[in-house]
Structure formats: C-alpha cells, structure tokens
N, CA, C and O atoms as CSV, one atom per row, in Angstrom:
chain,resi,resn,atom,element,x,y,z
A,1,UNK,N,N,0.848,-1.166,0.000
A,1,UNK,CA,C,0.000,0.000,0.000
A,1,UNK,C,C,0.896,1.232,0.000
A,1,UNK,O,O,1.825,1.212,0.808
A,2,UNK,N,N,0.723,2.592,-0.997
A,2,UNK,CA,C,1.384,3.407,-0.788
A,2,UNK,C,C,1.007,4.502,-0.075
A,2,UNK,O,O,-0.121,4.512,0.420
A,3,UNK,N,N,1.558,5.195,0.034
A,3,UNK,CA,C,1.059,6.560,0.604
A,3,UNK,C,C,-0.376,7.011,0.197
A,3,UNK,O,O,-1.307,7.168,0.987
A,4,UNK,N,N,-0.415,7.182,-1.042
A,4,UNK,CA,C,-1.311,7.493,-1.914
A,4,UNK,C,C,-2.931,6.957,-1.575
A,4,UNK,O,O,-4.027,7.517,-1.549
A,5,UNK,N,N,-2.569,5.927,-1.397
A,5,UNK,CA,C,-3.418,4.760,-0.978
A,5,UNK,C,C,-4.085,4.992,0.408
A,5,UNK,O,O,-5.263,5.263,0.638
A,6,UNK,N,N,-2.972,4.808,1.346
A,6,UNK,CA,C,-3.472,5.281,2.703
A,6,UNK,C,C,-4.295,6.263,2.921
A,6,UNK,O,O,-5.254,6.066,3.667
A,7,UNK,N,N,-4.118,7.364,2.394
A,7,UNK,CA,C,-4.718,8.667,2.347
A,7,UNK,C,C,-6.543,8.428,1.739
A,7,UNK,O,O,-7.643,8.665,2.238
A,8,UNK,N,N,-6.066,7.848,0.437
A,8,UNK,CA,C,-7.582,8.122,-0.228
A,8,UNK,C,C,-8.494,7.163,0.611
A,8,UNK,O,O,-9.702,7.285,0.809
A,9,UNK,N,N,-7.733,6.279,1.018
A,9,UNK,CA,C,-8.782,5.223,1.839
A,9,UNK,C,C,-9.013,5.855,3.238
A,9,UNK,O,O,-10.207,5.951,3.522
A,10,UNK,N,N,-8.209,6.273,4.106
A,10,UNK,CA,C,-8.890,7.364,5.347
A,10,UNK,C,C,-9.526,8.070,5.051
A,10,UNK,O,O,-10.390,8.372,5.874
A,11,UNK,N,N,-9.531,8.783,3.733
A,11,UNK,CA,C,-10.153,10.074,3.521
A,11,UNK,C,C,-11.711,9.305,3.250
A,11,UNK,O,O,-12.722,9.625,3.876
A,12,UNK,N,N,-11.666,8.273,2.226
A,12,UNK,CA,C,-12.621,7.468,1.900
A,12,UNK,C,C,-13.563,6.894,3.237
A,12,UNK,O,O,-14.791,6.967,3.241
A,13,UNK,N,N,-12.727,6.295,4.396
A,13,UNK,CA,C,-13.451,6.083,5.668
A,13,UNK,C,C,-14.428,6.997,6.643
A,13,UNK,O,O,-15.480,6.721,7.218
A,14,UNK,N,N,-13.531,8.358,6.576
A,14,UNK,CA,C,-13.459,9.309,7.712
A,14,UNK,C,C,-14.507,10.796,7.138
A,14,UNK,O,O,-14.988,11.661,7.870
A,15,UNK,N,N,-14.609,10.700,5.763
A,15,UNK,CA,C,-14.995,11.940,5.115
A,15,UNK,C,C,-14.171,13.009,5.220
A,15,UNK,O,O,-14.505,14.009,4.583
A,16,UNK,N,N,-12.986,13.060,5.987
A,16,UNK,CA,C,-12.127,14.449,5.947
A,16,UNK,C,C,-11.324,14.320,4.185
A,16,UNK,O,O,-10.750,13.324,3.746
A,17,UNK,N,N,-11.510,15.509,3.541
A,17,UNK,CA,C,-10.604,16.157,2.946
A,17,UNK,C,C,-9.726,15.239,2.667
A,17,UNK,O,O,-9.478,14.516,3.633
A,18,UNK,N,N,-8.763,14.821,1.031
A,18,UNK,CA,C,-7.567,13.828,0.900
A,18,UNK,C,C,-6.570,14.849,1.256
A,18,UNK,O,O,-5.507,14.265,1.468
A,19,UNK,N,N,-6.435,16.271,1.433
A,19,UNK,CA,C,-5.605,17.334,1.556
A,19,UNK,C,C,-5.423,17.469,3.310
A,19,UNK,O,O,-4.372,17.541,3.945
A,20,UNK,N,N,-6.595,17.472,3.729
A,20,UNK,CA,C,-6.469,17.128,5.358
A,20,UNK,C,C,-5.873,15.720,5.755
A,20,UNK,O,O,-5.032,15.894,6.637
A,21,UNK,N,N,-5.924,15.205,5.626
A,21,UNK,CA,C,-5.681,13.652,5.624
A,21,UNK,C,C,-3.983,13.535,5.646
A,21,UNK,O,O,-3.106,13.121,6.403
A,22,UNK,N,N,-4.126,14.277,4.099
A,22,UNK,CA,C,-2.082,14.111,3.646
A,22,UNK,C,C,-0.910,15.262,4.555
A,22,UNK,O,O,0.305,15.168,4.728
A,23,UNK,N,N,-1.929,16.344,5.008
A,23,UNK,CA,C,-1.444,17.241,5.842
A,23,UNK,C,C,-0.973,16.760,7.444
A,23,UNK,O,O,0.120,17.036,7.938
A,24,UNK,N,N,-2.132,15.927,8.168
A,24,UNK,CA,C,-2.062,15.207,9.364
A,24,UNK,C,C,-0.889,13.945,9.256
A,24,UNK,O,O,-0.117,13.667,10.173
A,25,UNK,N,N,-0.939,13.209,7.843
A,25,UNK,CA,C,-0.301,12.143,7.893
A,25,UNK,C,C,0.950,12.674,7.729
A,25,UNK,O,O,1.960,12.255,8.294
A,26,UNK,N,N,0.884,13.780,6.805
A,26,UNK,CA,C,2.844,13.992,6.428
A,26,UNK,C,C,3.397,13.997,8.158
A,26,UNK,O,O,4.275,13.353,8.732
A,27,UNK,N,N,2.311,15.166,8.682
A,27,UNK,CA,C,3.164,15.677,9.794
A,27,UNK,C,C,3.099,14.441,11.075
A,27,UNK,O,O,3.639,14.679,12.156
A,28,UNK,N,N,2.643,13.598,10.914
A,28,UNK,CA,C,2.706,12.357,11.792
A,28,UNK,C,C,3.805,11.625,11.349
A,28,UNK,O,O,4.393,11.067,12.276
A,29,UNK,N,N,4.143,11.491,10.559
A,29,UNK,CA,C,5.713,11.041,9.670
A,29,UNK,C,C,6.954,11.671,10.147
A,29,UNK,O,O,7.836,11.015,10.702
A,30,UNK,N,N,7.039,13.104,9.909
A,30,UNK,CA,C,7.805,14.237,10.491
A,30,UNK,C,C,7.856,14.002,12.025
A,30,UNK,O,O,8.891,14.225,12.652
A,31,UNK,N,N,6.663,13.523,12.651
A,31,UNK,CA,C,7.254,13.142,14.205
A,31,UNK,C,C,7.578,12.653,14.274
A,31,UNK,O,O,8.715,12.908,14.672
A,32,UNK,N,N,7.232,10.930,14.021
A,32,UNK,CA,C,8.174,10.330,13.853
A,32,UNK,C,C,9.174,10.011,13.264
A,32,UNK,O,O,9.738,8.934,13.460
A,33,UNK,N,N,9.675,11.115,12.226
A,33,UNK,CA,C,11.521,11.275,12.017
A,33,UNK,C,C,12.143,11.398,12.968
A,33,UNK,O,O,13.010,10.671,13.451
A,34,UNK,N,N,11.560,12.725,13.426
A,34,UNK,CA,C,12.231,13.448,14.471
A,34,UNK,C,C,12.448,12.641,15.622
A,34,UNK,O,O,13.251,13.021,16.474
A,35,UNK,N,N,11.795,11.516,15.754
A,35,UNK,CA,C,11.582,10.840,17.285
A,35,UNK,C,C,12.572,9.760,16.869
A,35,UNK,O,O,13.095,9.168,17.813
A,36,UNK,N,N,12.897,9.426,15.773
A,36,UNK,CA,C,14.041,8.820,15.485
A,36,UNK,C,C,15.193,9.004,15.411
A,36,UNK,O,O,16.056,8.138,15.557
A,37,UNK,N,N,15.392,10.297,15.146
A,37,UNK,CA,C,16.760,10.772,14.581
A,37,UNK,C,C,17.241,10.704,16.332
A,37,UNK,O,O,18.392,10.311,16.523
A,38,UNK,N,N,16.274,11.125,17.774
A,38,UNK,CA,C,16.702,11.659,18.827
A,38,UNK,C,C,17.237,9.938,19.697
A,38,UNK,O,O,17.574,9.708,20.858
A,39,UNK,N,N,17.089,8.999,18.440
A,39,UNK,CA,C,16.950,7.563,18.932
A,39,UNK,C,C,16.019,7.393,20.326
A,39,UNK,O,O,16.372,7.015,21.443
A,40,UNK,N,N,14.637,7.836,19.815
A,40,UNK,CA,C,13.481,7.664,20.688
A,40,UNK,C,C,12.829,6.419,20.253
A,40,UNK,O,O,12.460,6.120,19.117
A,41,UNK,N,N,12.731,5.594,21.583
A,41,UNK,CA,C,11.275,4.820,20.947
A,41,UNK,C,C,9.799,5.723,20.914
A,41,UNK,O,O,9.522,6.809,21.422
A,42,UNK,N,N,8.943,4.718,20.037
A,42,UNK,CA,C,7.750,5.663,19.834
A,42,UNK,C,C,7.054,4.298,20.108
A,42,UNK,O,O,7.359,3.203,19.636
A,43,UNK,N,N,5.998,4.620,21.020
A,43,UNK,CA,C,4.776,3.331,21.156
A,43,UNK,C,C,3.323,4.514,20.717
A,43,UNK,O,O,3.079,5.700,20.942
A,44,UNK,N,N,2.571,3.284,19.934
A,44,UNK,CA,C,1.162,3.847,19.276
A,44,UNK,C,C,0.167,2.712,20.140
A,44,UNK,O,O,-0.410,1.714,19.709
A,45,UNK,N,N,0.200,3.117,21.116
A,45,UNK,CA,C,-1.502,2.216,22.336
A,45,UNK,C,C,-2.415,1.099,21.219
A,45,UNK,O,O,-3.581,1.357,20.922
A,46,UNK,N,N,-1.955,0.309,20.876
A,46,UNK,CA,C,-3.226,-0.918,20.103
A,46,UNK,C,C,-2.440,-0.833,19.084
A,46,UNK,O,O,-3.153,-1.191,18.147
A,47,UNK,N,N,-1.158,-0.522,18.576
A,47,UNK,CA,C,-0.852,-0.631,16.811
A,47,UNK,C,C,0.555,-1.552,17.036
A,47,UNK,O,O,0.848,-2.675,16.624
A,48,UNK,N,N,1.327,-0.535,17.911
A,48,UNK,CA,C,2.783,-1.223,17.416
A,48,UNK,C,C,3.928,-0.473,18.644
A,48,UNK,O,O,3.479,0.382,19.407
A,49,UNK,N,N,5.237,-0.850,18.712
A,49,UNK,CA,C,5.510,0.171,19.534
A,49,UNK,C,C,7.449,-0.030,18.332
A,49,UNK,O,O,7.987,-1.045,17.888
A,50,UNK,N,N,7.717,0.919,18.279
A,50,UNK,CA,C,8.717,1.011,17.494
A,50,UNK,C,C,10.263,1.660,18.299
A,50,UNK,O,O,10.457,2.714,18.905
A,51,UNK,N,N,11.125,0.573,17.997
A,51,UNK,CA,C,12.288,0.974,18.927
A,51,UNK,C,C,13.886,0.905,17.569
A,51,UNK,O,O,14.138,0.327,16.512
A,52,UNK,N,N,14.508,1.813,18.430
A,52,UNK,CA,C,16.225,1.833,17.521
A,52,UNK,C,C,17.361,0.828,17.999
A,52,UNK,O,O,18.131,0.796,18.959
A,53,UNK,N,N,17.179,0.232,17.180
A,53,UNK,CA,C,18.358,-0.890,17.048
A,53,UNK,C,C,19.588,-0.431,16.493
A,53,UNK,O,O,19.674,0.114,15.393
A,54,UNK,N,N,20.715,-0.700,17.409
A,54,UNK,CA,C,22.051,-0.393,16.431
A,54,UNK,C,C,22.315,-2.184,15.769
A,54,UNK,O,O,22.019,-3.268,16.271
A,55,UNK,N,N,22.907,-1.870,14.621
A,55,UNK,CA,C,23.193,-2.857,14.195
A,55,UNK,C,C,24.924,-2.946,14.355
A,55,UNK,O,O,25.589,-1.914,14.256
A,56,UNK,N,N,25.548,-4.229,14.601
A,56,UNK,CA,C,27.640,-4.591,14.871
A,56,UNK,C,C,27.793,-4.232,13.213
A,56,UNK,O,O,27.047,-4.467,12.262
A,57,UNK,N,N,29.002,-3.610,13.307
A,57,UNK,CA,C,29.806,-3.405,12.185
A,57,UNK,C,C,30.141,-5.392,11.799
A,57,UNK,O,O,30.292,-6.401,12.488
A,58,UNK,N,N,30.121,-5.095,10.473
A,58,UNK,CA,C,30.190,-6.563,10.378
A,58,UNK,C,C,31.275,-6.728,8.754
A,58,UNK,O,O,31.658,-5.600,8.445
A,59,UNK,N,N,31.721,-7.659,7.893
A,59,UNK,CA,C,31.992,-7.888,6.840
A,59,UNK,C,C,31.420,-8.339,5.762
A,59,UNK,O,O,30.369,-8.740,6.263
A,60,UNK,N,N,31.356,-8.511,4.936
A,60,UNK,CA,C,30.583,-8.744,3.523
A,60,UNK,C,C,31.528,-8.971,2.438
A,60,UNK,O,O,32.599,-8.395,2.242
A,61,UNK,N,N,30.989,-9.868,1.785
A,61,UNK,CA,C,32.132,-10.157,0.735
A,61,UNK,C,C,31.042,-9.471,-0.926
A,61,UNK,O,O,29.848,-9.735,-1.068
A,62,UNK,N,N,31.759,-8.733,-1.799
A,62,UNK,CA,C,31.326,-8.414,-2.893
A,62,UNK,C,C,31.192,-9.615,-3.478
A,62,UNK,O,O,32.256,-10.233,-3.428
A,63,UNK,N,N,30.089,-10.368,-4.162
A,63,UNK,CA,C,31.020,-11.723,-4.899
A,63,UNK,C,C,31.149,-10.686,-6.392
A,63,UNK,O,O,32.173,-10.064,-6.109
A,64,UNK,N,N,30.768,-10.229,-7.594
A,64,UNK,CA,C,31.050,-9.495,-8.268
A,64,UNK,C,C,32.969,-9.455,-8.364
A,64,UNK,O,O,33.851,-10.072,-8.962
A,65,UNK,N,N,32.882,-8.506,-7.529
A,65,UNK,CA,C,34.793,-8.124,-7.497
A,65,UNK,C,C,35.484,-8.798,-6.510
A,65,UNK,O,O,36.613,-8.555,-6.086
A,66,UNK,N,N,34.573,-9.821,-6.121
A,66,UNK,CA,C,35.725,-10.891,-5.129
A,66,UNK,C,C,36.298,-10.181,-3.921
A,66,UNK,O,O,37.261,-10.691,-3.347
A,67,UNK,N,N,35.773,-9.030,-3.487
A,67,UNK,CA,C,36.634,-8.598,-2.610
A,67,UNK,C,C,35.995,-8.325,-1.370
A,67,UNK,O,O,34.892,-7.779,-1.405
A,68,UNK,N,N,36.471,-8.595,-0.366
A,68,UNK,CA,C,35.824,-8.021,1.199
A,68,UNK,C,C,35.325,-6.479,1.466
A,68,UNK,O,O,36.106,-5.543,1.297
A,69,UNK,N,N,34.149,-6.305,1.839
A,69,UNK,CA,C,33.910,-5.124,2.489
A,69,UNK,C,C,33.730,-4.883,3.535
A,69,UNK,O,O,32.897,-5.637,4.038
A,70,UNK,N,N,34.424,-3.572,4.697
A,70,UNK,CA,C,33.473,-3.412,5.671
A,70,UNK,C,C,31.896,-2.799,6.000
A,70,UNK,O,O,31.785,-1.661,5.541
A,71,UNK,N,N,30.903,-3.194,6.550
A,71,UNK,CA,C,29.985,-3.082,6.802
A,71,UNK,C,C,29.849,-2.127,8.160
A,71,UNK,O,O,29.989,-2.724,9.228
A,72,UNK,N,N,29.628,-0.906,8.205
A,72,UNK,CA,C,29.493,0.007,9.520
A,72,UNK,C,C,28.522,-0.372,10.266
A,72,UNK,O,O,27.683,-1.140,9.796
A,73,UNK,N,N,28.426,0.086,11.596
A,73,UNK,CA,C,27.281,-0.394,12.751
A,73,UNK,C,C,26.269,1.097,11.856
A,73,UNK,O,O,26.638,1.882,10.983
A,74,UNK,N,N,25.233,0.985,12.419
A,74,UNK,CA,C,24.269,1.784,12.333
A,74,UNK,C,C,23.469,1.686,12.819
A,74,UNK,O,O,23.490,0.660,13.498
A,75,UNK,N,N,22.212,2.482,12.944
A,75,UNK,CA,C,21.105,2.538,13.669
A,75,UNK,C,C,19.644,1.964,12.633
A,75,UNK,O,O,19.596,2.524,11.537
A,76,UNK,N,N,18.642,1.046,12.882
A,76,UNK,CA,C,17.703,0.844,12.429
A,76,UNK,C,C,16.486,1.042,13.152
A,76,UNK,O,O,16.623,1.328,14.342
A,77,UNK,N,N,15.371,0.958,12.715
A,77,UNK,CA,C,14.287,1.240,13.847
A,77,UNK,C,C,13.486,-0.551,13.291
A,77,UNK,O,O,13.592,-1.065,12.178
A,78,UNK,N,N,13.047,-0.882,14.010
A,78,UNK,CA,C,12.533,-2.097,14.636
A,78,UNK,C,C,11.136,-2.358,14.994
A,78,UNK,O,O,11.014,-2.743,16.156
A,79,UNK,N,N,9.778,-2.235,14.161
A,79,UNK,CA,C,8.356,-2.597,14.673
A,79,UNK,C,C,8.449,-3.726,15.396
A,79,UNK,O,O,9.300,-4.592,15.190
A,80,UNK,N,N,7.348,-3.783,16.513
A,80,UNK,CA,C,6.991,-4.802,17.389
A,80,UNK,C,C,5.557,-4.872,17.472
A,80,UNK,O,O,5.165,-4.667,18.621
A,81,UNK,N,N,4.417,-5.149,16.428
A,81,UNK,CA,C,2.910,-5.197,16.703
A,81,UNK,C,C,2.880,-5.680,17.833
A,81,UNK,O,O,3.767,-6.369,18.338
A,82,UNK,N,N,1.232,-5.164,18.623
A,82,UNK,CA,C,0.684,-5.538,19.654
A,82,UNK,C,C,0.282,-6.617,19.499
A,82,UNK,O,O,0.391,-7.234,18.440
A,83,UNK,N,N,-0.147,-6.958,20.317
A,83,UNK,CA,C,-0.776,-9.055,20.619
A,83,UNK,C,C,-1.964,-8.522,19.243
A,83,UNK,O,O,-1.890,-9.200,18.218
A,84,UNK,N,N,-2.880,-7.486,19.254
A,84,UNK,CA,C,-4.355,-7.250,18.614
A,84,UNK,C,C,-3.899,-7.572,17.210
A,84,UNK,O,O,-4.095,-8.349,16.276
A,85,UNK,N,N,-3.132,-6.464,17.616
A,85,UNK,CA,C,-2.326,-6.621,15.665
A,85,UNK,C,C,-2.185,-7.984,14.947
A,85,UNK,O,O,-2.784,-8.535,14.024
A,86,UNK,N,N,-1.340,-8.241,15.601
A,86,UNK,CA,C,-0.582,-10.053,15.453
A,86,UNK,C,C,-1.990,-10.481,15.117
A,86,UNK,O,O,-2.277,-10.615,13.928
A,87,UNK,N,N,-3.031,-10.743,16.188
A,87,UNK,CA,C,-3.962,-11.346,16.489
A,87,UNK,C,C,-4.760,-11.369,14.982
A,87,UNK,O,O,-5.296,-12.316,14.404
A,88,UNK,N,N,-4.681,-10.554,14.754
A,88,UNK,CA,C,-5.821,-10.087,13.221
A,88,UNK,C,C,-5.099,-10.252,12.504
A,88,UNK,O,O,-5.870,-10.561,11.596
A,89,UNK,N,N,-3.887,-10.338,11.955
A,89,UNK,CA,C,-3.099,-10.497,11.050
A,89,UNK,C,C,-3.189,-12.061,11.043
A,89,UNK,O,O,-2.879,-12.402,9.901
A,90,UNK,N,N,-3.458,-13.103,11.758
A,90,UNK,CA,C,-3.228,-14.687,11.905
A,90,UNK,C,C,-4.837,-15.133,11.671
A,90,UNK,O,O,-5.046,-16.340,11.555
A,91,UNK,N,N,-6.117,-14.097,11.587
A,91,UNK,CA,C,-7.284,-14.632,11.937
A,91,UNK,C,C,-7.468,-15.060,10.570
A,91,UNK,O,O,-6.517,-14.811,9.829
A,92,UNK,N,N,-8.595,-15.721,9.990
A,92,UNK,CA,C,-8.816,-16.340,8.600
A,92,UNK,C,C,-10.108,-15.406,8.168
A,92,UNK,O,O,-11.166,-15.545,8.782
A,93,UNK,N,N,-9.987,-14.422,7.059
A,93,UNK,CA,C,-10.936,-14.156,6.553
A,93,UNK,C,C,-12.096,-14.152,5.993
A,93,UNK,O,O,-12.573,-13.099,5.569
C-alpha cells in the first residue's frame, strides 16, 4: 500500500478532505523522524511500539569483485505489533 493509498482510503473512511488527511499524515511522519533521529522509541496504544536498534559493524564479501567489504554499525528502527495486531493479522478471513 502506498502513501497514496493510505490517504484516499482514510479520507474514503473518515470523510475528511484527501488534503487534510495528507497534511495530518505527512506531519505524523515528520514526528516520527524526528523521534528517530533523537533515537526515541515511539509506542502507538493498540498498533505497534517502534524501537532503535544499532546494528555490529560486520563484513561482507562483494562476490562481483571478489573482494571483502566493511559493513558500519548503524542505527535501524525495529516494529513490534501488539498481541491485537498479530492477532488479526493470523485470523482467517
């Protein structure tokens, strides 16, 4: 599902505006950049709770040019659905 998608279908649910919709969602995005960049977790009550993982510097081999690379540590962010989530995601339609 893209962005695009998300939007017309809330907007489609909710009756607000696809312009209200993309305005609330950008800036719900933008928080959570920001809540990332500060390596914040962010929990959403019934959806998911999202945390920053560093990842070990590690090695990698190119196979292409045969040659070893290093791989830097970095930071990833990490979803964890709630039990509800999970729960509905496993039920049979």
């Amino acid at each position: 599902m893209t962005k695009k998608e998300i939007i017309q279908q809330v907007s489609d649910n909710t009756g607000i505006s696809k312009n209200g919709v993309k305005l609330v969602l950008e800036e719900t995005l933008n928080v959570l950049t920001e809540s990332f960049i500060r390596h914040e977790s962010v929990y959403i009550r019934g959806f998911a709770t999202f945390n920053i993982a560093q990842t070990k510097p590690k090695k990698a081999r190119n196979i292409k040019a045969g040659k070893t690379i290093d791989i830097p540590a970095r930071y990833t962010v990490k979803m964890r659905p709630t039990d509800n989530v999970k729960e509905a995601m496993n039920t049979e339609q």
